[in-house]
Wavefront OBJ file of the C-alpha trace (Angstrom):
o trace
v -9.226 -53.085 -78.036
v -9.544 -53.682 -74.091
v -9.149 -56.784 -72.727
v -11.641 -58.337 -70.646
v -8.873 -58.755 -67.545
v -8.907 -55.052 -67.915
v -12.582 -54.354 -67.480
v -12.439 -56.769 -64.988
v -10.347 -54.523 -62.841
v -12.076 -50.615 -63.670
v -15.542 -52.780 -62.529
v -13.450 -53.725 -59.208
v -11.533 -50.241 -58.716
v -15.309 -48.502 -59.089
v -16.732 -50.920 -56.472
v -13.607 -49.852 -53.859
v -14.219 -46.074 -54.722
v -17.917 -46.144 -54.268
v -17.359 -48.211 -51.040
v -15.276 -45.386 -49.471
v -18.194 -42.733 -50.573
v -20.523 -44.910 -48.720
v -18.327 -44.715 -45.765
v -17.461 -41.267 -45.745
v -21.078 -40.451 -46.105
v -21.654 -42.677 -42.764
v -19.104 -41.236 -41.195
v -20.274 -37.602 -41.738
v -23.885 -38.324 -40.752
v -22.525 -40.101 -37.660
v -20.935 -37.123 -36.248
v -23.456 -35.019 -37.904
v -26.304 -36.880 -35.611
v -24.060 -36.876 -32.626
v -23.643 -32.836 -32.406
v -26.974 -32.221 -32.893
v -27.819 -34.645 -29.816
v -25.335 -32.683 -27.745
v -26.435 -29.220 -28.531
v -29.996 -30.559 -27.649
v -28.798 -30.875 -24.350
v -27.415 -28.077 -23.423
v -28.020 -26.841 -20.320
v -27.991 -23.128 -21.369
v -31.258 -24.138 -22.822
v -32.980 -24.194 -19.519
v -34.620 -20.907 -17.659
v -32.109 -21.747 -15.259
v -28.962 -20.619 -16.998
v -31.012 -16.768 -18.370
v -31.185 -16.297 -14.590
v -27.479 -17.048 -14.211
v -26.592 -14.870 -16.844
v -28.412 -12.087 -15.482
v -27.193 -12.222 -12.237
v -23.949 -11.043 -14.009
v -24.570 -7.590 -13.752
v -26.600 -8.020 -17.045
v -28.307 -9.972 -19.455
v -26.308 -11.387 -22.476
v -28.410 -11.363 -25.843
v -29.042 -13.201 -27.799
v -29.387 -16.518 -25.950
v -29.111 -19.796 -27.668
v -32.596 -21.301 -28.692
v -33.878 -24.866 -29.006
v -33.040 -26.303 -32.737
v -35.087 -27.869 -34.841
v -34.931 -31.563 -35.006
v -32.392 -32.869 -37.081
v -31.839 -36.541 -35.827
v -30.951 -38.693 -38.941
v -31.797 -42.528 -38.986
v -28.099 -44.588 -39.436
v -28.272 -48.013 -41.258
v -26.862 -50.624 -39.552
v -25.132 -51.834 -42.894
v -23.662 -49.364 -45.451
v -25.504 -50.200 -48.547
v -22.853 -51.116 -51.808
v -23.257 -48.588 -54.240
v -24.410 -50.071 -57.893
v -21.081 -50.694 -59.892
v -22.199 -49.027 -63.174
v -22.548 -45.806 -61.014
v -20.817 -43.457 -58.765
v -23.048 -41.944 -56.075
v -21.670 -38.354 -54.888
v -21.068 -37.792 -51.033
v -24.080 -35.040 -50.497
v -22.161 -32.141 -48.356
v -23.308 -32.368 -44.772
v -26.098 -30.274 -43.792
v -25.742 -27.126 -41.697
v -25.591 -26.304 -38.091
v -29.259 -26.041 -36.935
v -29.635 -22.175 -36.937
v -29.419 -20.500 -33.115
v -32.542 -19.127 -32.000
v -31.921 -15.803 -29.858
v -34.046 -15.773 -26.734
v -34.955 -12.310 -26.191
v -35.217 -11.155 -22.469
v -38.251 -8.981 -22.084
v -37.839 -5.756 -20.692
v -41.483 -4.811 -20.398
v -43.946 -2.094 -22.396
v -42.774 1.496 -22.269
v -45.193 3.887 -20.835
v -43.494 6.811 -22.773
v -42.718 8.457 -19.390
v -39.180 10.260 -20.322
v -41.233 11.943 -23.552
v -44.063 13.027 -21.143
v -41.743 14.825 -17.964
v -39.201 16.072 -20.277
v -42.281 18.461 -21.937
v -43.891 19.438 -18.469
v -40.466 19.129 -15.832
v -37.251 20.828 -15.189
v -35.441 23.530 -17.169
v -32.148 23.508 -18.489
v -29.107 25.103 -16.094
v -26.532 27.473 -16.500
v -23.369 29.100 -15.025
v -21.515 26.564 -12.646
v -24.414 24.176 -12.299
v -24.146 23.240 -15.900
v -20.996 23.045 -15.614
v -21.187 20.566 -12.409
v -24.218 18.751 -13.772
v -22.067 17.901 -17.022
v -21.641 14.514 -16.266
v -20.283 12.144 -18.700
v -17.920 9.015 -17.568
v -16.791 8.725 -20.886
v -14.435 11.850 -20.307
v -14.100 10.502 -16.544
v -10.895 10.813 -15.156
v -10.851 7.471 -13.769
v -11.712 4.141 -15.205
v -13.745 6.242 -18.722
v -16.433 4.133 -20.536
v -17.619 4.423 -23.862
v -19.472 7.292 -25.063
v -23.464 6.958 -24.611
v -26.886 8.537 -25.631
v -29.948 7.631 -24.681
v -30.888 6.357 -28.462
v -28.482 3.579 -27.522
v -31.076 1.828 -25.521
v -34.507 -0.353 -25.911
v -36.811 1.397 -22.927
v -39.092 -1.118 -21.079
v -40.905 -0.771 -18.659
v -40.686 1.589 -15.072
v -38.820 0.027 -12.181
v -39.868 3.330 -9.678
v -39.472 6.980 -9.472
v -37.331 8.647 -7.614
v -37.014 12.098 -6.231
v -35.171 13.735 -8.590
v -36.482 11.087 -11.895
v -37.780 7.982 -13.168
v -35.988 4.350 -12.890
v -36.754 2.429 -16.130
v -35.611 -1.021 -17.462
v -33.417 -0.333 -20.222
v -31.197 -2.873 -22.895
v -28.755 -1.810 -24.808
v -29.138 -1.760 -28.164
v -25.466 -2.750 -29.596
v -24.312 -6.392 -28.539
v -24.574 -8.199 -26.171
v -27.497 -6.214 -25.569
v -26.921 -5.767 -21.416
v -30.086 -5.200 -19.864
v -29.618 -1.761 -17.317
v -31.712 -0.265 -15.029
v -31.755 3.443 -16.288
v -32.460 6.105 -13.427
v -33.467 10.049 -14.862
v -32.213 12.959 -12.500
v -33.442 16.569 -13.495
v -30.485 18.923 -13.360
v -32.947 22.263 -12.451
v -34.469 20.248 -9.485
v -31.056 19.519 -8.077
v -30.095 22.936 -8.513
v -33.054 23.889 -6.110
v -32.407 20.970 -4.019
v -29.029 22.765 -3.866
v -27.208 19.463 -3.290
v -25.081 19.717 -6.967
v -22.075 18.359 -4.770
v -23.583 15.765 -3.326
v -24.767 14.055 -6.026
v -21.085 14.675 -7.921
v -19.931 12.685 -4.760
v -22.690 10.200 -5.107
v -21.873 9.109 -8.827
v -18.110 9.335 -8.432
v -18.265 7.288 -5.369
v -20.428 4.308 -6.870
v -18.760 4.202 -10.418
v -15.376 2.626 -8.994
v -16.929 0.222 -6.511
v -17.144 -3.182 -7.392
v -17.909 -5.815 -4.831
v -20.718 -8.374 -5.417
v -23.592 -7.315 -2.772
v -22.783 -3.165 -4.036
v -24.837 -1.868 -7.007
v -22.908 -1.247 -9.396
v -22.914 2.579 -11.914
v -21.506 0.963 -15.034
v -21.422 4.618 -16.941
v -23.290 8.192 -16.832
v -24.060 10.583 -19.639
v -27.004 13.989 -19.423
v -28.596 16.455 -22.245
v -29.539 19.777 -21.705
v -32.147 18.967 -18.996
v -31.457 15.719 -17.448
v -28.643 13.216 -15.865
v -28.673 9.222 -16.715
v -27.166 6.757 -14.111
v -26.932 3.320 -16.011
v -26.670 1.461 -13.100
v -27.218 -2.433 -12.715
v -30.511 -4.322 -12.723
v -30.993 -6.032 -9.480
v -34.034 -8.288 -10.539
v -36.022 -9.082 -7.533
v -36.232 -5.458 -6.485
v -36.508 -3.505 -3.274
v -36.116 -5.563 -0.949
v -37.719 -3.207 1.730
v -41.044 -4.007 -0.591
v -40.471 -7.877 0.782
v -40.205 -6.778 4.781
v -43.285 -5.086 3.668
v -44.929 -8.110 2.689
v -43.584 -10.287 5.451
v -43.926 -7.967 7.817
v -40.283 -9.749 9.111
v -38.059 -12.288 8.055
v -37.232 -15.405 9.495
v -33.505 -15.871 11.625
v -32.204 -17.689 8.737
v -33.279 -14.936 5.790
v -31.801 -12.276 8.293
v -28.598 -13.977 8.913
v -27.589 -14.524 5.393
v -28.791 -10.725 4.558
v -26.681 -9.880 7.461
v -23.478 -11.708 6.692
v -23.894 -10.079 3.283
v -23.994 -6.593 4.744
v -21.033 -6.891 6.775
v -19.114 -8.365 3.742
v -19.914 -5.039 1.908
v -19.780 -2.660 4.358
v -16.058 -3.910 5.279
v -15.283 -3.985 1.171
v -16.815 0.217 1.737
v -14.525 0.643 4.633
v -11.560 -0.981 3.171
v -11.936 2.045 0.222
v -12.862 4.739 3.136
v -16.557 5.167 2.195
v -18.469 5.432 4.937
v -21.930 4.739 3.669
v -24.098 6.637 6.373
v -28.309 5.500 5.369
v -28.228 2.300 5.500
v -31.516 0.942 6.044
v -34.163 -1.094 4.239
v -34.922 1.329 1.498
v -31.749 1.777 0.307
v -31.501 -1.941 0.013
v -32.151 -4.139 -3.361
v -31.648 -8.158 -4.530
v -30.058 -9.419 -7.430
v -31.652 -11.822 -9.686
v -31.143 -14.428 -7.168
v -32.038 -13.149 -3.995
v -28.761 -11.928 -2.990
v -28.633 -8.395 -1.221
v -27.078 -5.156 -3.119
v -26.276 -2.089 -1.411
v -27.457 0.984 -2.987
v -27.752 4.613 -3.258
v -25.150 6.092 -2.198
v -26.738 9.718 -1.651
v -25.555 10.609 1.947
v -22.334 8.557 1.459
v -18.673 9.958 1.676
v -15.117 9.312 0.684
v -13.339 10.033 4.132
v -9.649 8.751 4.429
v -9.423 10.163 7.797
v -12.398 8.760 9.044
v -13.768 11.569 11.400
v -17.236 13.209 9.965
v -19.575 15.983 11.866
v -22.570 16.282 9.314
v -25.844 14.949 10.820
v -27.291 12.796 8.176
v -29.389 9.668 7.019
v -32.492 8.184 8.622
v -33.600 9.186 12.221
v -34.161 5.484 13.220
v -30.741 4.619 12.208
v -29.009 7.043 13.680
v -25.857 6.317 16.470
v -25.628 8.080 19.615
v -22.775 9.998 18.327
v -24.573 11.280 15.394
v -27.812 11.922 17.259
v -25.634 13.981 20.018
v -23.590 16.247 17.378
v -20.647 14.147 18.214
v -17.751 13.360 15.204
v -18.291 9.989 13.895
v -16.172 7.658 11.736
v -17.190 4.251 10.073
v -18.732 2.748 13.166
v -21.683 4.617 12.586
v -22.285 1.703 9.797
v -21.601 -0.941 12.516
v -24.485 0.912 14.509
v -26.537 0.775 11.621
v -26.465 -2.985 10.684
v -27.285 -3.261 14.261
v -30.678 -1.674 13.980
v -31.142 -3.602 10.538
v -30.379 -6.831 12.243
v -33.587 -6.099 14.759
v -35.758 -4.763 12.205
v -34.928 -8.002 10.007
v -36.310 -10.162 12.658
v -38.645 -7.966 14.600
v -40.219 -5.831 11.583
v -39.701 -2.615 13.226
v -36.435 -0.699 13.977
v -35.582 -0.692 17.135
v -35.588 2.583 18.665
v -38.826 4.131 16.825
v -41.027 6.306 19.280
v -44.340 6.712 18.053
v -44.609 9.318 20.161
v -42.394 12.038 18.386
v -39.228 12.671 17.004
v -37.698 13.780 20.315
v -38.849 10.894 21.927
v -37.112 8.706 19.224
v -33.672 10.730 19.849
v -33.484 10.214 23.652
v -34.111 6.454 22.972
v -30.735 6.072 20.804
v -28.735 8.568 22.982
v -29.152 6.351 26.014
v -29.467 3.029 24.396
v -32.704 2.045 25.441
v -33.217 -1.513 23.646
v -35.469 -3.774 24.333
v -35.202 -7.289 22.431
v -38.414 -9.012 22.278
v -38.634 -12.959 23.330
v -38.995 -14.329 20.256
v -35.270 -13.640 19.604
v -32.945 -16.176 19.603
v -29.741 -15.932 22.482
v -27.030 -16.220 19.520
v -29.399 -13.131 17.512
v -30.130 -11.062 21.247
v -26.340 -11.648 21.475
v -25.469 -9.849 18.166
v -27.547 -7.251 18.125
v -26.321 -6.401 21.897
v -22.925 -6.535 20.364
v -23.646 -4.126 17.423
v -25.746 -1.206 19.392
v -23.191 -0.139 21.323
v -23.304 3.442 22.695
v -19.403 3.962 22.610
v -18.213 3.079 18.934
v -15.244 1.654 19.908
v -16.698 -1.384 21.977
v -19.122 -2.212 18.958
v -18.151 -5.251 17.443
v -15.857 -5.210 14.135
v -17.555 -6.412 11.166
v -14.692 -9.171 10.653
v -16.303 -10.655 13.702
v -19.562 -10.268 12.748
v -19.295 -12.455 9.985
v -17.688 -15.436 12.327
v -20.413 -14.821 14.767
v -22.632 -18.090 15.637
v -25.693 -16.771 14.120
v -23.849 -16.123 10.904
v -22.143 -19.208 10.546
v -25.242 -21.359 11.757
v -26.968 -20.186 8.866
v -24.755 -19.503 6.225
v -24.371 -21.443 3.043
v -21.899 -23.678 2.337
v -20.624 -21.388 -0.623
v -20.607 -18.668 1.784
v -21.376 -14.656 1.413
v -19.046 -13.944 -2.229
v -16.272 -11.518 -0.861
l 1 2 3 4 5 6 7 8 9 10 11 12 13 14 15 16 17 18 19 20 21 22 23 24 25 26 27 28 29 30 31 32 33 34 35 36 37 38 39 40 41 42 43 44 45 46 47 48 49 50 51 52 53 54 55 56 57 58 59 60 61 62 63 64 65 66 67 68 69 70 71 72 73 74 75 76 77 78 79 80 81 82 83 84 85 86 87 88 89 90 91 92 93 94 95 96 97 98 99 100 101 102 103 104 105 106 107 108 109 110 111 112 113 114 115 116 117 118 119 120 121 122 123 124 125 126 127 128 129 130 131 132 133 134 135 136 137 138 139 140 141 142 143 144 145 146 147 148 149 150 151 152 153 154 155 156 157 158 159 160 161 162 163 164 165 166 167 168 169 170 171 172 173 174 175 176 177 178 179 180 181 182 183 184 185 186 187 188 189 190 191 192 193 194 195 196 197 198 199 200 201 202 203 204 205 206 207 208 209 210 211 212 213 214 215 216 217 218 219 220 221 222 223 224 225 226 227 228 229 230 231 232 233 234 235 236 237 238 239 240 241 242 243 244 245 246 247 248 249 250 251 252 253 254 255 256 257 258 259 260 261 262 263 264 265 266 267 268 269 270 271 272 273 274 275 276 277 278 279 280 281 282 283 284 285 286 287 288 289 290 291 292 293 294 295 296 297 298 299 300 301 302 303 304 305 306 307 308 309 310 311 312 313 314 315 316 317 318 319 320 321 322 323 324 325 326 327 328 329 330 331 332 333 334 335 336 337 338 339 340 341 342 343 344 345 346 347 348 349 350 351 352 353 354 355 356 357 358 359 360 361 362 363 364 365 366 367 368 369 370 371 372 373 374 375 376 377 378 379 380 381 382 383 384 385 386 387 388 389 390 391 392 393 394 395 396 397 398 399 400 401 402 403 404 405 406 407 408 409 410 411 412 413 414
């Protein structure tokens, strides 16, 4: 028979057990409480931080959502448990459940479907064999094999002359979002410029600089090549000059520095770039400037080039005049960007005709409006240079006092 001593004590052991329960349980809904408060603040939660991410060349998926919630009231005083009755510790309760926030890439129009049944035809011979493009077989830096099932198709960014642009995200994690641009094998054929759009992908698929578009991977089908190249969200930004009609000394001079920090990241890999104007310019997410297509553009380690090529406006003397030319052509053309930044109009345009245009740039005659500052006049003098040696080096350019008056204090990302 028990003693009463010994009840005495299993009555007192119970109390201590339950009493550690109680504080276990505290415990657990203390730290419980406190993770759930510091998830809710987050600051990936804010529109903010989707913009960040898709600066980065693409759009991460899913993103984490807002939880439910779960806040759970904490007594002041653990309550004793009743001494005839052990209470359980409940498990804790599980981590609120991540809502993905799902980027939206716009309504599909059905546009591939619809040219693929009325445009191009499929190539043979040594144009197939040229238009085969796939960078997962690439010689250099391969990627992943691709298809076009592999992406979501939103909605049309532009056409182009050879295809359609379309915002694209792919469809296997993290789910990038892509602008996806359609070229027609049969009407390059006829274009006859098979090479130069070889030279064009090959060229852009190992750059990788911050203000240069980047070709993250190729693939084709019978009839068509796909360029998965990077989304630059704000667009063209030759659709903003547009709608300004100019931009202010400030807006220039950043877009400027910018320029000459990709141009000499070109240079340093001998790519001479040779159309660079507005058009062929886009912005990233957050305004910054990306240089892209690369269609007249060439890999020249010796520097010295005949071919007459890009944009009659932009043209240097030495191009204009049949002359060889080497990098400084570029130097000539951020130059006549720099005016048409400020002034809205490039600087050597004749109204008049095209021949009227050309003896303008072969004899330099530039004319800088008043409203342009000294330090701006100065820089653009500087730049349009009719010999290309005496035009100054983009190095210089970017420690020029209009550049560093208005640059940021992060600076242009080199």
């Amino acid at each position: 028979m028990t003693s009463i001593g010994a009840v005495t004590r299993q009555i007192a052991a119970l109390e201590i057990s339950t009493k550690q329960n109680t504080s276990s349980r505290t415990t657990t809904t203390t730290t419980t409480t406190t993770t759930t408060a510091t998830h809710q603040k987050k600051p990936s939660q804010s529109g903010a931080n989707v913009s960040k991410l898709l600066s980065k060349f693409a759009a991460p998926n899913p993103f984490p959502g807002k939880p439910a919630s779960t806040a759970t009231a904490i007594p002041t005083k653990p309550r004793p448990a009743s001494p005839t009755k052990i209470a359980a510790a409940p498990p804790p309760p599980p981590p609120p459940a991540k809502q993905p926030h799902v980027i939206d890439i716009g309504r599909y129009d059905g546009g591939l479907e619809i040219d693929n049944e009325s445009r191009g035809e499929q190539v043979s011979g040594e144009a197939a064999e040229d238009l085969a493009l796939d960078s997962s077989v690439a010689r250099y830096r391969p990627t992943q094999e691709w298809h076009l099932t592999d992406f979501d198709i939103g909605r049309p960014l532009g056409k182009g002359k050879f295809g359609r642009v379309y915002m694209v995200r792919t469809k296997c994690e993290p789910h990038y979002i892509l602008a996806m641009k359609t070229l027609y094998k049969s009407e390059i054929v006829q274009s006859k410029v098979e090479k130069q759009i070889r030279r064009e992908i090959e060229i852009q698929q190992n750059l990788r600089h911050p203000h240069v578009l980047r070709l993250y991977g190729y693939f084709h089908d019978e009839k068509r090549i796909f360029l998965m190249l990077e989304f630059a969200g704000k667009g063209e930004l030759y659709k903003q000059l547009t709608k300004h009609g100019c931009f202010t000394e400030k807006r220039s001079s950043r877009y400027v520095d910018q320029m000459a920090d990709a141009l000499s990241y070109l240079h340093s890999k001998h790519v001479i770039h040779r159309d660079i104007k507005p058009e062929n310019l886009l912005l990233g997410i957050n305004g910054e400037l990306k240089i892209g297509d690369f269609g007249w553009s060439v890999h020249a380690p010796g520097n010295r080039r005949k071919t007459l090529c890009g944009t009659l406006d932009y043209l240097p003397p030495e191009m204009v005049e049949g002359k060889e030319h080497s990098e400084k052509v570029d130097y000539w053309a951020l130059g006549v960007l720099t005016y048409e930044f400020i002034c809205g109009a490039p600087p050597f345009e004749d109204l008049s005709g095209y021949n009227a245009t050309y003896k303008r740039i072969a004899r330099v005659d530039l004319k800088i409006p008043p409203k342009v500052s000294p330090e701006a006049r100065d820089l653009i003098t500087k730049l349009l240079q009719y010999d290309p040696e005496k035009r100054i080096a983009l190095s210089e350019v970017r420690k020029h006092p209009w550049i560093i008056k208005y640059r940021s204090k992060s600076g242009s990302t080199s």
